[in-house]
DRENNUSE-681554 format. One record per residue (C-alpha): residue in three letters; x, y, z. Coordinates in pm, whole numbers, padded with zeros to 5 digits, always signed. Layout:
<pts>
ALAXYZ;...
</pts>
This chain:
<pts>
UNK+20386-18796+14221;UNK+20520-18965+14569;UNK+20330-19078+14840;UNK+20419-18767+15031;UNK+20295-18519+14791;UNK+19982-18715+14714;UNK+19923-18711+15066;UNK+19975-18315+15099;UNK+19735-18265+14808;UNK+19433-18451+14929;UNK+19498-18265+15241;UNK+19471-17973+15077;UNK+19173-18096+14853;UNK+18996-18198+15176;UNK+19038-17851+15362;UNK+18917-17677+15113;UNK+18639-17910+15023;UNK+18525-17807+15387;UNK+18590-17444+15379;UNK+18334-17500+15086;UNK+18048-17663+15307;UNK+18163-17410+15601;UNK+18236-17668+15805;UNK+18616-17572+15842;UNK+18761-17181+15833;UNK+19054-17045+15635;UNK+19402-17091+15824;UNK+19501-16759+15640;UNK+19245-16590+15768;UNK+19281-16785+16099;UNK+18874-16635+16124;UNK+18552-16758+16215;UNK+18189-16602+16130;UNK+18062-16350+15934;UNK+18173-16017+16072;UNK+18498-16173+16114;UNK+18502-16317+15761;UNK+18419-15946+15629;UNK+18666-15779+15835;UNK+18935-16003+15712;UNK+18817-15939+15316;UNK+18893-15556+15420;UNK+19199-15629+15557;UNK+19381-15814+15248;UNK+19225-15515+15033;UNK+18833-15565+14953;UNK+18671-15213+14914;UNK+18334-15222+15089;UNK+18186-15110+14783;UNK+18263-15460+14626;UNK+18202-15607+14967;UNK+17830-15475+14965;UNK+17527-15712+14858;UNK+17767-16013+14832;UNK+17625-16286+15041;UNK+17817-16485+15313;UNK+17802-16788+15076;UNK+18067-16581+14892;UNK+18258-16395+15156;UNK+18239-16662+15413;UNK+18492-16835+15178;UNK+18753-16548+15126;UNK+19124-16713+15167;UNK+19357-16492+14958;UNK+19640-16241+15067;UNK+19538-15949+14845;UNK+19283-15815+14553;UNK+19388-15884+14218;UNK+19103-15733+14078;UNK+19181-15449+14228;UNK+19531-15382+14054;UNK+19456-15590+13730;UNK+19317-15261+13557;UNK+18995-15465+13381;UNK+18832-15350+13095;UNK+18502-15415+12932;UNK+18450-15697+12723;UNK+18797-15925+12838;UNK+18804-16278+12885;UNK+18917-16331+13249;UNK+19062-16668+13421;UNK+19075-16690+13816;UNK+19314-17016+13900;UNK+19185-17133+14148;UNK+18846-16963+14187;UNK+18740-17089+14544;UNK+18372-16930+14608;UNK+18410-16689+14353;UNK+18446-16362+14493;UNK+18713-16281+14254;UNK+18563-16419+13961;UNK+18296-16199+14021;UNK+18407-15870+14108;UNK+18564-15932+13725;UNK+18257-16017+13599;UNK+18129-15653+13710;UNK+18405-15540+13519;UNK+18455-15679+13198;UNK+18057-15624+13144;UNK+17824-15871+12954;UNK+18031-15840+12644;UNK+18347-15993+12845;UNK+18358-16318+13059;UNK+18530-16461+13311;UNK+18646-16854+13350;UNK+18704-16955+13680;UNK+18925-17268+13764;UNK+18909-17477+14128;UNK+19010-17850+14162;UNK+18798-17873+14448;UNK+18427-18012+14358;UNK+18263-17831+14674;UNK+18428-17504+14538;UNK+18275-17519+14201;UNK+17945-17618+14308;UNK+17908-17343+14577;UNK+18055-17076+14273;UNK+17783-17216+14048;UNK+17530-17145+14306;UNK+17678-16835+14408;UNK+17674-16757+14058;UNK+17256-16853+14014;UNK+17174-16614+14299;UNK+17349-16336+14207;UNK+17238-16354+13885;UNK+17579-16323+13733;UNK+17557-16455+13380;UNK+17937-16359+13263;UNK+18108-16636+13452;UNK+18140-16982+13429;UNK+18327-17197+13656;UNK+18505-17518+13541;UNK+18682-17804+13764;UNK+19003-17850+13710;UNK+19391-17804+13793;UNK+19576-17505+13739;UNK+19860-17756+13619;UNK+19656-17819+13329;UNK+19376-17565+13255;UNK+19033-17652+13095;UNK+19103-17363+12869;UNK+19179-17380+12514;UNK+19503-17213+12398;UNK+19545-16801+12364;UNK+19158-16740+12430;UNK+19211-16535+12769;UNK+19294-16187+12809;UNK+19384-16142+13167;UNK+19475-16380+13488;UNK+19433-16305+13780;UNK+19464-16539+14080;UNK+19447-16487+14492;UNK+19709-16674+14710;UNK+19633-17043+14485;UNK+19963-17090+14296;UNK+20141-17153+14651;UNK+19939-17454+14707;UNK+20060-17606+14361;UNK+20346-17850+14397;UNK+20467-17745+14040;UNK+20463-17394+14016;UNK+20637-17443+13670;UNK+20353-17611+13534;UNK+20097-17369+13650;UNK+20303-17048+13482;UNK+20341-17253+13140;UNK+19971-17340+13158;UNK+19901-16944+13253;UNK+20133-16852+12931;UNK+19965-17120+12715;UNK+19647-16976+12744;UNK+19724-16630+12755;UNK+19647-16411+12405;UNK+19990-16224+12289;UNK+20018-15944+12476;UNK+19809-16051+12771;UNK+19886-16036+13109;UNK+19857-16162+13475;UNK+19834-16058+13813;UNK+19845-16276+14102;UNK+19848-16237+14460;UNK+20049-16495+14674;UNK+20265-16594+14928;UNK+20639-16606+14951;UNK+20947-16615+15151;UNK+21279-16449+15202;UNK+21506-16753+15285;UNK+21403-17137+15279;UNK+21159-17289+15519;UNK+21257-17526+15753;UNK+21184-17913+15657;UNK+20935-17959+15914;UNK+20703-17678+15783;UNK+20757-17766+15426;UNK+20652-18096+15485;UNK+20360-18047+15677;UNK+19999-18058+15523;UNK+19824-17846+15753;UNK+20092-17557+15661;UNK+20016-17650+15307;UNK+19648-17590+15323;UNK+19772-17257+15550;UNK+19951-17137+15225;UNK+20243-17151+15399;UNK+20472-17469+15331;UNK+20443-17422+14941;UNK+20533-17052+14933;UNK+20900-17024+14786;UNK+21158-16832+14811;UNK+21032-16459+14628;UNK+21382-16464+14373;UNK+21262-16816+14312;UNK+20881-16717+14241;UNK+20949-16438+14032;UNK+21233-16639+13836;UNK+21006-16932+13771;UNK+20726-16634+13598;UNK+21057-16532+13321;UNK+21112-16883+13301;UNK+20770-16954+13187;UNK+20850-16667+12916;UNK+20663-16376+13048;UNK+20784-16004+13041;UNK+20777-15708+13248;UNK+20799-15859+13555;UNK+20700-15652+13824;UNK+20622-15657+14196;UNK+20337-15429+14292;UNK+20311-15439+14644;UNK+20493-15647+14932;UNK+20312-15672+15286;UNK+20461-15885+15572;UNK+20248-16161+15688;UNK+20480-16351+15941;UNK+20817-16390+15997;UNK+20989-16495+15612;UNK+20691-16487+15434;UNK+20512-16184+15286;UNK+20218-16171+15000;UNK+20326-16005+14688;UNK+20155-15868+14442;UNK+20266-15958+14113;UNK+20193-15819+13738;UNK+20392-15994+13418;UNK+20318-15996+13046;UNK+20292-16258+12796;UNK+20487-16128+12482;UNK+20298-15973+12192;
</pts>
């Protein structure tokens, strides 16, 4: 890895380390506060149904572009893997789902994140999940052992997007699938955004081009690639809602 993308990773590491303590707020979200938090988790597509009784701990760290859960059809008793699990929200909202005969792994490579899931976790009493640190470039999960990912505007803040879909197919049963929400473009970026942390840790600089995205997901070997939904977020870059399949 060169300097320069070390650098933008511990940026990125760092930011989110102190969305974590709530020191910092989300650049997506470009929000502040609870109310605010909340009326951003609406906006990207939280139900206030699944927004009710969760704790600020868990909403306060809300940074996605959409609500996997919400499209990934879950069904009692599936093994479920966020990447890149953040506070949790996602993680549990699956949990719900799946039902104490299913589980859900969540994956963050930020220490902060993990530890604020875990406690999350403890006072919600939410048994089903387990959170584990790690990269999405190479999983803490053992091979075909996971039913469905889903994952909420992460993958954009990888630098190798084509590690992170082989790892998702790796660990994917046959006949699995996935369904992420992220960010992409229409067109290339210009240098001085790509290469700029803070647009990093924005999910902004990482997004790629959406033909690019989607052709890095067949590449990886999935199937039925399909785009679910497409909202416009600023100019070139939109969040898309993805679904593929791994094979059977």
């Amino acid at each position: 890895m060169t300097k320069k993308n070390e650098k933008i990773k511990r940026h990125v590491k760092e930011h989110y380390a102190e969305v974590a303590k709530g020191t910092s707020c989300c650049d997506v979200s470009t929000c502040c506060g609870a109310s605010s938090r909340a009326s951003y988790a609406k906006m990207i597509g939280y139900s206030d149904e699944e927004l009710k009784g969760l704790p600020d701990s868990v909403t306060g760290t809300v940074a996605g572009c959409g609500n996997p859960t919400a499209l990934a059809d879950l069904r009692e008793g599936e093994v479920i893997l966020d990447l890149g699990s953040g506070g949790g929200i996602d993680a549990f909202l699956a949990a719900k789902k799946v039902g104490p005969k299913g589980k859900v792994i969540g994956v963050d490579m930020t220490e902060e994140m993990i530890q604020l899931a875990k406690k999350n976790a403890e006072r919600m009493k939410i048994e089903n999940v387990e959170f584990r640190l790690g990269e999405i470039e190479n999983l803490p999960v053992e091979d075909r052992t996971v039913d469905v990912i889903i994952s909420n505007c992460v993958i954009n803040l990888s630098q190798d997007k084509d590690k992170v879909f082989s790892e998702a197919f790796r660990v994917l049963r046959p006949g699995g699938r996935m369904l992420i929400s992220d960010m992409v473009t229409q067109g290339e970026l210009p240098d001085e955004i790509r290469e700029d942390p803070e647009m990093w840790a924005a999910c902004v600089a990482g997004a790629l081009d959406e033909k690019v995205y989607l052709q890095k997901i067949m590449n990886a070997g999935f199937e039925k690639v399909e785009i679910l939904a497409r909202n416009g977020f600023m100019e070139m870059v939109s969040s898309l809602k993805v679904r593929a399949y791994k094979p059977s």
